[in-house]
GUMARVEX-579589 format. One line per 5 residues: number of its first residue (from 1); for each residue x, y, z of N, C-alpha, C, O. Coordinates in nm, 4 decimals, decimal comma. Example, Ala and Ser with C-alpha at 12.3 -4.5 7.8 and 13.67 -1.06 7.14 Angstrom:
BEGIN
1) 1,3190:-0,5690:0,7800:1,2300:-0,4500:0,7800:1,3200:-0,3300:0,7800:1,4236:-0,3319:0,8465; 1,2850:-0,2250:0,7080:1,3670:-0,1060:0,7140:1,2900:0,0030:0,7870:1,3409:0,1138:0,8039
END
This chain:
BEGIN
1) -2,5469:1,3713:0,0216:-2,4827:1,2444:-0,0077:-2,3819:1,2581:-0,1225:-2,2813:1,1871:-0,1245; -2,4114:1,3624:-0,2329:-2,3470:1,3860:-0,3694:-2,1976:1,4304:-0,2553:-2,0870:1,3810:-0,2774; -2,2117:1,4867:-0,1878:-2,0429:1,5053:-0,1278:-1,9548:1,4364:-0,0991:-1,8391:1,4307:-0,1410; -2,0333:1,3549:0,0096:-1,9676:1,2436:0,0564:-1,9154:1,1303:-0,0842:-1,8012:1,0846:-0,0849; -1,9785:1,1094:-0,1542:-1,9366:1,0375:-0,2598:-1,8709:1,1640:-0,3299:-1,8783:1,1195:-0,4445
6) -1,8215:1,2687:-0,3434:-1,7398:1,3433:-0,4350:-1,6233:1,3164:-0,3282:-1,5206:1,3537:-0,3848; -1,5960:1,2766:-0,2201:-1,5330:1,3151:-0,1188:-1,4004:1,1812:-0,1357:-1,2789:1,1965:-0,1479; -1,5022:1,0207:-0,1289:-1,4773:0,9227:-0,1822:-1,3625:0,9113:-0,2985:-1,2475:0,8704:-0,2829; -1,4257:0,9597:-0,4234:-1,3788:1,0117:-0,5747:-1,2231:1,0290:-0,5622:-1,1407:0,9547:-0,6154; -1,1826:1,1878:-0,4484:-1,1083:1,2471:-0,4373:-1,0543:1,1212:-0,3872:-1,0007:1,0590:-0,4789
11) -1,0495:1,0689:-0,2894:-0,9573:0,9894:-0,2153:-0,8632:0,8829:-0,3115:-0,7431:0,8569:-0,3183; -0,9813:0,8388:-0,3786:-0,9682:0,7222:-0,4913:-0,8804:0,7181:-0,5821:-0,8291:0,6244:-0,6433; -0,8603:0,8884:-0,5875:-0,7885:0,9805:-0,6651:-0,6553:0,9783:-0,6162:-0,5615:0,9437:-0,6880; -0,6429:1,0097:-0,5098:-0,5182:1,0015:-0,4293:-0,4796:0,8949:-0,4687:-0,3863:0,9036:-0,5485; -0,5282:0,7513:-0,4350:-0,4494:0,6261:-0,4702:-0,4201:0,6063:-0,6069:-0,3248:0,5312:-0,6278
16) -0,4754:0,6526:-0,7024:-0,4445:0,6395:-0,8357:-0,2857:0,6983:-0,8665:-0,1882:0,6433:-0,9177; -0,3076:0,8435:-0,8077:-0,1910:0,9215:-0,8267:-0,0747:0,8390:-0,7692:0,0236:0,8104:-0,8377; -0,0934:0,7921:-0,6074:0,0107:0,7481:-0,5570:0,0339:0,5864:-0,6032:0,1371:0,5201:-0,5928; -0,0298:0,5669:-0,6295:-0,0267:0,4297:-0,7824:0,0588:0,4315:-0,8511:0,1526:0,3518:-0,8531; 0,0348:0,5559:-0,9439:0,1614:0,5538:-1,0410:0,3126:0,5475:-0,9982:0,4089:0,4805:-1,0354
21) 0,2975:0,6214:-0,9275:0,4584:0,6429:-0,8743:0,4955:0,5578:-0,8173:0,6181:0,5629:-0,8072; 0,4332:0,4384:-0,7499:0,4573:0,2763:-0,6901:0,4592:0,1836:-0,8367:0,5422:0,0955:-0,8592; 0,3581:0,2209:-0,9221:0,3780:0,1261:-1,0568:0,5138:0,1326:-1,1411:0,5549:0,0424:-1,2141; 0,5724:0,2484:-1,1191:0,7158:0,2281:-1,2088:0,6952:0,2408:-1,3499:0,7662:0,1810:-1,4306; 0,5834:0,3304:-1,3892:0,5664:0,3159:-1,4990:0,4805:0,1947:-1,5774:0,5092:0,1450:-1,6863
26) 0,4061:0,1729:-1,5205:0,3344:0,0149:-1,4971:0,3848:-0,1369:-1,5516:0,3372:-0,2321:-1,6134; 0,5293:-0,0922:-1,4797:0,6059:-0,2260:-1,4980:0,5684:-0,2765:-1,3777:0,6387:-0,3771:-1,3674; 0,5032:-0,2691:-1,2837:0,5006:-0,3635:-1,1227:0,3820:-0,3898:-1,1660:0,3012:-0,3148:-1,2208; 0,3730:-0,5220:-1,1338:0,1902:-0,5809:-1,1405:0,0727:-0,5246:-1,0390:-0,0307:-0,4695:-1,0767; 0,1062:-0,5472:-0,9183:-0,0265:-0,4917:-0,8255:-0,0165:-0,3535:-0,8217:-0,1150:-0,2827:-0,8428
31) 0,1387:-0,2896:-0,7866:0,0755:-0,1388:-0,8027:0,0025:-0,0972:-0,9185:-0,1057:-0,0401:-0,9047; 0,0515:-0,1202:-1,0320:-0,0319:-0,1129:-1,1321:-0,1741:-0,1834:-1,1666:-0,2219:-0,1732:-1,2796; -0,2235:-0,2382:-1,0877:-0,3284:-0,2933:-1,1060:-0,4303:-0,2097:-0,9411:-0,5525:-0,2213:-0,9318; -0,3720:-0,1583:-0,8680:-0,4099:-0,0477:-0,7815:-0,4395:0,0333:-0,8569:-0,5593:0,0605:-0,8649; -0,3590:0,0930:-0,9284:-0,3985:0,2086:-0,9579:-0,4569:0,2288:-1,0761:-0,4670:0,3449:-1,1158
36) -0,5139:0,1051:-1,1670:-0,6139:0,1109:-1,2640:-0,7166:0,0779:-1,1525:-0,7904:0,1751:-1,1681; -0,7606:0,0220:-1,0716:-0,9096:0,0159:-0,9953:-0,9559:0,1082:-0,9549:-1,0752:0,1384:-0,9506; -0,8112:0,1989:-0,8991:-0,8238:0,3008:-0,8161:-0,8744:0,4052:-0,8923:-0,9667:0,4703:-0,8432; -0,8273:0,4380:-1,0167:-0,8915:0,4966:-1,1490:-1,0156:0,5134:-1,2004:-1,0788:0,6148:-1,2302; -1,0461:0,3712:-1,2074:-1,1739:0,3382:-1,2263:-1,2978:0,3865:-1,1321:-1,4011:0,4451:-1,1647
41) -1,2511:0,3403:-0,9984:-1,3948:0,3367:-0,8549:-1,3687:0,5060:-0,8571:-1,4775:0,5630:-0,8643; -1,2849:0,5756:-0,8540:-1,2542:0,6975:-0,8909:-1,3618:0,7977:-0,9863:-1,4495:0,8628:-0,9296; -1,3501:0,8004:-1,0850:-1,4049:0,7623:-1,1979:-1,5531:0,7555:-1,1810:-1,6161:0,8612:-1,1836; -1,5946:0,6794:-1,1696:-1,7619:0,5976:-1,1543:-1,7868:0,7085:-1,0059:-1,8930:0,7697:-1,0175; -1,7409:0,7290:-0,9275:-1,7875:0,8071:-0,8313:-1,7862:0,9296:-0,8433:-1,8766:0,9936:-0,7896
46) -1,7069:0,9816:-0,9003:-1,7224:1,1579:-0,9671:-1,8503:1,1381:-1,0501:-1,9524:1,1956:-1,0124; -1,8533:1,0399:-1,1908:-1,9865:1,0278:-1,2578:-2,1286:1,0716:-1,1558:-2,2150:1,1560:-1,1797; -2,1137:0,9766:-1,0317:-2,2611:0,9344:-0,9143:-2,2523:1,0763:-0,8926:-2,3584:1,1375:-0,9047; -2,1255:1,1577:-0,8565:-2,1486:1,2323:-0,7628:-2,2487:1,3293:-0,8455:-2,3605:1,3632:-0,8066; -2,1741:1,3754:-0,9929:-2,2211:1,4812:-1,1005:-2,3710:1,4842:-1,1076:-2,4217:1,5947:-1,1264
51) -2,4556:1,3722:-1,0948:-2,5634:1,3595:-1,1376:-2,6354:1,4936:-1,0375:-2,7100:1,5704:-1,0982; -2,6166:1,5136:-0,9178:-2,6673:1,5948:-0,8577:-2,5388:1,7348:-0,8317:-2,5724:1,8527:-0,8205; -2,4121:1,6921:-0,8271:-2,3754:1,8312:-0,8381:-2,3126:1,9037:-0,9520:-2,2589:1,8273:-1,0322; -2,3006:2,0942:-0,9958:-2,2666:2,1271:-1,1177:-2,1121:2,0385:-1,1295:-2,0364:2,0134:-1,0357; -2,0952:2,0037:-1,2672:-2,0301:1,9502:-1,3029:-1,8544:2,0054:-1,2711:-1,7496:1,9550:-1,2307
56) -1,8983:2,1222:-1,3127:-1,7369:2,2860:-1,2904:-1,7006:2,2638:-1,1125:-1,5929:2,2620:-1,0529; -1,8333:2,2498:-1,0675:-1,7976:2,2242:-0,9072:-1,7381:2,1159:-0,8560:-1,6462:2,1293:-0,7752; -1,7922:1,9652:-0,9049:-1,7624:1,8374:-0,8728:-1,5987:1,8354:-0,9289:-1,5123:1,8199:-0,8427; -1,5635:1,8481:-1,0475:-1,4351:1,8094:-1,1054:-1,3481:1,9124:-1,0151:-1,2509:1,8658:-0,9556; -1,3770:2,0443:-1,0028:-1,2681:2,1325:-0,9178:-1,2548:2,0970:-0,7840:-1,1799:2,1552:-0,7056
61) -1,3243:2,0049:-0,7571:-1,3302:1,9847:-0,6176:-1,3025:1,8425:-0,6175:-1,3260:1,7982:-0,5051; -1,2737:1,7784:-0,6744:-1,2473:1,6198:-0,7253:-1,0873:1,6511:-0,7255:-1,0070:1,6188:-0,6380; -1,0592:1,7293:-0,8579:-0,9019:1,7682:-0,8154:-0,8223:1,8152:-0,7629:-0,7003:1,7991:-0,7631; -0,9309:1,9206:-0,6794:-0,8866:1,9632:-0,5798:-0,7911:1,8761:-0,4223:-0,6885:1,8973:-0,3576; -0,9243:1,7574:-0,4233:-0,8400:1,6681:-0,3143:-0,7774:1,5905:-0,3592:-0,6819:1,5604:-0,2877
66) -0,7846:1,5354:-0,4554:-0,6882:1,4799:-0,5543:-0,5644:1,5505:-0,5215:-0,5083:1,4963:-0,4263; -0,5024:1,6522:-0,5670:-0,4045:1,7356:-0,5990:-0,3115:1,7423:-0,4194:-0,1961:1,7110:-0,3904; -0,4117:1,7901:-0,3433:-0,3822:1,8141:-0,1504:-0,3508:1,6754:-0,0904:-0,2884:1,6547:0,0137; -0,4074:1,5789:-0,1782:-0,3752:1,4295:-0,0737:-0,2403:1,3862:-0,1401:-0,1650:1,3201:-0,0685; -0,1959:1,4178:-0,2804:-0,1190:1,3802:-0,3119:-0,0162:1,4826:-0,2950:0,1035:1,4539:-0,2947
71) -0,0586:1,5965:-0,2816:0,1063:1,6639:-0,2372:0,1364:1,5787:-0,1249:0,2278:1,4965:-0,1201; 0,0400:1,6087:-0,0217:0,0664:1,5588:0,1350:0,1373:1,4306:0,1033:0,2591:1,4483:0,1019; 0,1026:1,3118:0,0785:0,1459:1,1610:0,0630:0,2936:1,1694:-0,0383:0,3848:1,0867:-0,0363; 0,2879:1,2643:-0,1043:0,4464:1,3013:-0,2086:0,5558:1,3623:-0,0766:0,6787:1,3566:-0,0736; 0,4683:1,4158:0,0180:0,6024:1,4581:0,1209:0,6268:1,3431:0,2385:0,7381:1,3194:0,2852
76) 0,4994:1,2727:0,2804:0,5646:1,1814:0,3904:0,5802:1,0443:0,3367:0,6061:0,9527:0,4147; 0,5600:1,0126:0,1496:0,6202:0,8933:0,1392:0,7558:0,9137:0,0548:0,8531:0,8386:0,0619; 0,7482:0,9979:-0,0047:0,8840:1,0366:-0,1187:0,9962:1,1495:-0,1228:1,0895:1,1665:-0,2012; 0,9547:1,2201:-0,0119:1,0446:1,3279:0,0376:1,0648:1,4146:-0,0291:1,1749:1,4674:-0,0449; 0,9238:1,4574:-0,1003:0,8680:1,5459:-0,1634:0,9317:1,6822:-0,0786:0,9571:1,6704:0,0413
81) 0,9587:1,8306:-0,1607:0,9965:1,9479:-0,0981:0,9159:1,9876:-0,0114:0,8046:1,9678:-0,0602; 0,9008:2,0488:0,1263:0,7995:2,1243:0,1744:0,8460:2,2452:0,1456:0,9542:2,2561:0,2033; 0,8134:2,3699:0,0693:0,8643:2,5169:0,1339:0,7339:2,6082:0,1217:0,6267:2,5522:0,1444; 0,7332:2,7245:0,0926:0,6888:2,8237:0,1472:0,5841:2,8450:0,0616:0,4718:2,8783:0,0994; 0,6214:2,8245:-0,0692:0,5552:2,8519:-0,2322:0,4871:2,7039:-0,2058:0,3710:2,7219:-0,1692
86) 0,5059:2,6237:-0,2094:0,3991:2,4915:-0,1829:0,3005:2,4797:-0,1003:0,2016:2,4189:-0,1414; 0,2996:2,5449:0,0655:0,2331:2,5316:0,0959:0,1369:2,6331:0,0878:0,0203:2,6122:0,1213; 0,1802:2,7525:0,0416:0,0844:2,8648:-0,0108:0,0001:2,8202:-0,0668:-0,1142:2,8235:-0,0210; 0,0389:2,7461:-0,2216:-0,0548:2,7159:-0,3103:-0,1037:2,5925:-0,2735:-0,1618:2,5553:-0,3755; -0,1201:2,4761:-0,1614:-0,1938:2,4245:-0,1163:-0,3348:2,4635:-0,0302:-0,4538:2,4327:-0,0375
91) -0,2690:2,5307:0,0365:-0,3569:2,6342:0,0592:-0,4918:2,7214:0,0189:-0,5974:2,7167:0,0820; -0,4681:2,7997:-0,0955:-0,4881:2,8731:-0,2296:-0,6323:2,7137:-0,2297:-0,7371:2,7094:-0,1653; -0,5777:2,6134:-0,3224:-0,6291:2,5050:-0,3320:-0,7238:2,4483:-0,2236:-0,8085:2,3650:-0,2558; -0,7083:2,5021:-0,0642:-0,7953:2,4439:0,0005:-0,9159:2,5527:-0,0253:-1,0286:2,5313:-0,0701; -0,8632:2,6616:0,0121:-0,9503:2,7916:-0,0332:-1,1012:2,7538:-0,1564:-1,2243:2,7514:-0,1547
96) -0,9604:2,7247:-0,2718:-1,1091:2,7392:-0,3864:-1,2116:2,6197:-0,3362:-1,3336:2,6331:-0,3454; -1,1444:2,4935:-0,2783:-1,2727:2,4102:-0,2637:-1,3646:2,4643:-0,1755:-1,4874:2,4709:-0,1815; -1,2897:2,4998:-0,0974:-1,4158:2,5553:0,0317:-1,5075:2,6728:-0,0397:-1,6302:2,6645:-0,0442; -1,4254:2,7941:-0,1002:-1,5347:2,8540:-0,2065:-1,6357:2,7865:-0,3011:-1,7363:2,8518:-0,3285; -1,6211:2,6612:-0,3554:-1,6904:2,6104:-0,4195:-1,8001:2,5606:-0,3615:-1,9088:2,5745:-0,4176
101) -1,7878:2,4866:-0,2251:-1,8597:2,4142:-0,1859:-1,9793:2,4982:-0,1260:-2,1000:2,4744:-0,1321; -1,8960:2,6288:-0,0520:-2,0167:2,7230:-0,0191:-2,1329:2,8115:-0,0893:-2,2345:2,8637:-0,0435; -2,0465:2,8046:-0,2878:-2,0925:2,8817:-0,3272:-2,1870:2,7717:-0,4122:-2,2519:2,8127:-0,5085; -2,1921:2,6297:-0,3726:-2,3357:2,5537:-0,4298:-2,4484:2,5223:-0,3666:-2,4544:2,4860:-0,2491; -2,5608:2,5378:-0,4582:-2,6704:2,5177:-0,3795:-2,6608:2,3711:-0,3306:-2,7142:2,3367:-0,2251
106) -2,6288:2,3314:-0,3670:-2,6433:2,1811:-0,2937:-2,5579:2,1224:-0,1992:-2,5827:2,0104:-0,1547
END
């Protein structure tokens, strides 16, 4: 269950990130008020998740999808670069989570 709610976290994460860049610097009211909730439920669900998984695991793997949802959403909402060196190190990034996840007992 600690996954699925680390899984959550990450997502939550995504909207925070893609928050900011809709808040304008948190001159817009609702994006900016997205992306403090989004922060928050974020937040409180990495906490739930930690209680049962190592902490080094949950956060690398918290920013991990954090980091992959928001490249992805930086290229099909903002016309973010795709090239060769990006998607390597997305990649790289899917890698360590999947190393992480295999290499916990839980």
């Amino acid at each position: 269950m600690s996954w699925l709610i680390l899984f959550f976290a990450g997502l939550f994460e995504i909207g925070w990130a893609i928050g900011l860049k809709y808040s304008e610097g948190f001159t817009r009211v609702w994006p900016s008020v997205w992306t403090a909730v989004s922060m928050l439920i974020s937040v409180v669900l990495l906490g739930i998740a930690m209680k049962t998984l190592p902490v080094g695991t949950a956060y690398a793997v918290w920013v991990g999808i954090g980091a992959i949802g928001t490249v992805i959403l930086g290229v099909c909402l903002f016309g973010d670069p795709v090239n060769i060196p990006r998607t390597i190190s997305l990649l790289l990034i899917v890698a360590g989570i999947i190393g992480l996840k295999l290499a916990s007992a839980d």
